[in-house]
N, C-alpha and C positions, 0 to 999 in steps of 0.2 A: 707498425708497418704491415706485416702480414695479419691477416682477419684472425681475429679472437676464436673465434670457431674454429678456423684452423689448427691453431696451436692445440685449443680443448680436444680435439679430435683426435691429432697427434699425439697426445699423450694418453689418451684414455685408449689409442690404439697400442700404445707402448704398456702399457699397464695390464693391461687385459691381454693379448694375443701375443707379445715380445718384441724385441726389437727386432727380430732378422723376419718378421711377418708380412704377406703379402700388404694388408689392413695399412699395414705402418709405410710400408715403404709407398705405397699409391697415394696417403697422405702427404709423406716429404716431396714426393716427383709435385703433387699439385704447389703445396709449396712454393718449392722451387721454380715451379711456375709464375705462380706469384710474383715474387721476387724479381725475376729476371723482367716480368711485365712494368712493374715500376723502373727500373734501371733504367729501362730503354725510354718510356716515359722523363724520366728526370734526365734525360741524357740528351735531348731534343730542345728542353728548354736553352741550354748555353746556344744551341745552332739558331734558334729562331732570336733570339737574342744579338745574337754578334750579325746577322744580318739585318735586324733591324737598328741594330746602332749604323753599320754600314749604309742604309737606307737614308738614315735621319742626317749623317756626317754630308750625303750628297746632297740633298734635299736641301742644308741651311748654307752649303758650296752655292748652291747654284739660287738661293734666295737671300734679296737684300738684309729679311727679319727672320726671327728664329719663327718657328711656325707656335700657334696656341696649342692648347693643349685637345683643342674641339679641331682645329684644320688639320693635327696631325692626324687623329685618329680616324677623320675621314679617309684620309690618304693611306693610313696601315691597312684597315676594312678594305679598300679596294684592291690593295697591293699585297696584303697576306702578313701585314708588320705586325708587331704588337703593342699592344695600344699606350698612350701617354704613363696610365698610368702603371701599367705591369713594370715598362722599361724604368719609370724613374724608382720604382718600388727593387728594383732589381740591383741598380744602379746604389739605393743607398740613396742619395741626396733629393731626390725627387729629379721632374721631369724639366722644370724650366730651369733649374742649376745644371741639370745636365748638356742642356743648350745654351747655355751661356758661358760653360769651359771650353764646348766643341766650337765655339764662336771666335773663342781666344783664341785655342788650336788654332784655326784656320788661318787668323790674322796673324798670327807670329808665325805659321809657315809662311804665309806669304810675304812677311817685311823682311825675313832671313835670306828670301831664294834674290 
């Protein structure tokens, strides 16, 4: 997760100069940097995600067929979704299984209401 060099750095600054050392501690804050810069990274993925299920849930609402896997990803690119294949790789099942549960979805909310 954190770069190799990093670490190597990190310890060859704990090794050499000590732990309570400026050397050491400007390593951990980069670090730490690091770190938090992924978080935030891998933290965005579920938001872009659940909007573009969101996206896809309207899109097969308001169309007769589920969409392919080439008209979706036109329609993410213009709209900022993510593409066929991230969502069904995300999803587990792939992308046309995932459009064909949201499908059910839809029709068993609507024969219940």
């Amino acid at each position: 997760m954190v770069k190799d060099s990093l670490k190597k750095e990190l310890y060859k600054n704990i090794k050499e100069y000590g732990l309570q050392s400026e050397e050491t501690y400007n390593t951990s804050v980069r670090i730490a940097f690091e770190l938090e810069n992924i978080y935030k990274s891998k933290k965005t993925i579920p938001s872009y995600y659940n909007k573009s299920i969101d996206a896809l849930i309207e899109y097969i609402k308001n169309n007769e067929i589920n969409p392919s896997e080439k008209r979706w990803n036109k329609y993410a690119i213009k709209n900022g979704y993510l593409s066929s294949q991230t969502i069904g790789y995300l999803d587990g099942a792939g992308f046309n299984k995932l459009c064909k549960r949201i499908r059910k979805k839809i029709e068993k909310g609507m024969k219940e209401t």
